[in-house]
C-alpha positions in Angstrom: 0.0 0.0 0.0 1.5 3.5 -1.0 2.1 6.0 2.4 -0.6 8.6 2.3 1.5 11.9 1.8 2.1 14.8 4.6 1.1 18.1 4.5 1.8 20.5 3.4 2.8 19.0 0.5 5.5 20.8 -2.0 3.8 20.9 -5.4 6.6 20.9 -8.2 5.5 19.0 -11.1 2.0 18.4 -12.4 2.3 14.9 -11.1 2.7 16.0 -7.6 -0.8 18.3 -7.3 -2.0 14.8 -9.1 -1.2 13.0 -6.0 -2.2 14.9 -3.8 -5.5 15.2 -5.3 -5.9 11.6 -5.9 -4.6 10.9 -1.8 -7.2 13.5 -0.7 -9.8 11.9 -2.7 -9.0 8.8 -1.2 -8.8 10.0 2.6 -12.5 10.9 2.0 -13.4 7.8 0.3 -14.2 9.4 -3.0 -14.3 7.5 -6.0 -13.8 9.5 -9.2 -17.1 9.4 -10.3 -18.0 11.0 -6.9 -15.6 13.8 -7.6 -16.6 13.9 -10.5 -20.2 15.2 -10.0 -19.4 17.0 -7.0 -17.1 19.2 -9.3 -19.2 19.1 -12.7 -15.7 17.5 -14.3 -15.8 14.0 -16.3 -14.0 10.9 -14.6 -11.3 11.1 -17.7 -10.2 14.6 -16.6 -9.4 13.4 -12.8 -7.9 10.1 -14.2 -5.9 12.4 -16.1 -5.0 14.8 -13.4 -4.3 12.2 -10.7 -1.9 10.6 -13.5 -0.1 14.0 -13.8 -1.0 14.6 -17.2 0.8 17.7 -18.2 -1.6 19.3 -20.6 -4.6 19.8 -18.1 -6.8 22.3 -17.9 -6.2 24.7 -14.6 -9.7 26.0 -14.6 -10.7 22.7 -13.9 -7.8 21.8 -11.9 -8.6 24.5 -9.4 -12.2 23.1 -9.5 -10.9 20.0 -7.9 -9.0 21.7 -5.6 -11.9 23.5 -4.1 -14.3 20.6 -4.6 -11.7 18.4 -2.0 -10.9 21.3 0.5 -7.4 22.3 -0.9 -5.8 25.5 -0.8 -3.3 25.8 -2.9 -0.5 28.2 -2.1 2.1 30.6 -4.3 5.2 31.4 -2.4 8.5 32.7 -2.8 9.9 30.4 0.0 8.9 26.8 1.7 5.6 27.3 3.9 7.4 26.7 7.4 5.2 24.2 9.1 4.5 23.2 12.9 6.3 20.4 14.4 
C-alpha cells in the first residue's frame, strides 16, 4: 500500500498536485465518479489529473482543488510548518 503523503505538501510538477488530489480523494473515500459530479468535471479529466498529465486544464484543476478542500498556495519560500 503507498504511504498517504504529509502536509503540506510541496507541489513541483504536475504529477505532484496529481497526487495529492488523488490521496485527498481517497482520505475521504471518494471515487472518481463521486468527484466527478461534485465538481461538474468527467471521470477522464481526474484520471488524467491524478496521473499527472501535463496538458490539463487549470480552470478545472482549481475546481478540484476546491471541490476536496485544498488550498493551494504561491510562495517565494517553503511554507514553514509546525512540528
Amino acid at each position: 500500500m503507498k504511504e498517504n503523503i504529509r502536509y503540506p505538501y510541496r507541489v513541483r510538477l504536475v504529477k505532484y498536485l496529481g497526487k495529492a488530489i488523488q490521496d485527498t480523494r481517497k482520505r475521504k473515500k471518494m471515487r472518481q465518479s463521486d468527484l466527478a459530479d461534485i465538481s461538474g468535471t468527467s471521470v477522464k479529466f481526474i484520471s488524467d489529473v491524478e496521473r499527472g498529465k501535463e496538458t490539463i486544464q487549470m480552470d478545472k484543476a482549481f475546481v478540484l482543488i476546491r471541490a476536496l478542500g485544498l488550498k493551494l498556495y504561491v510562495t517565494p519560500d517553503s511554507i514553514k510548518t509546525e512540528k
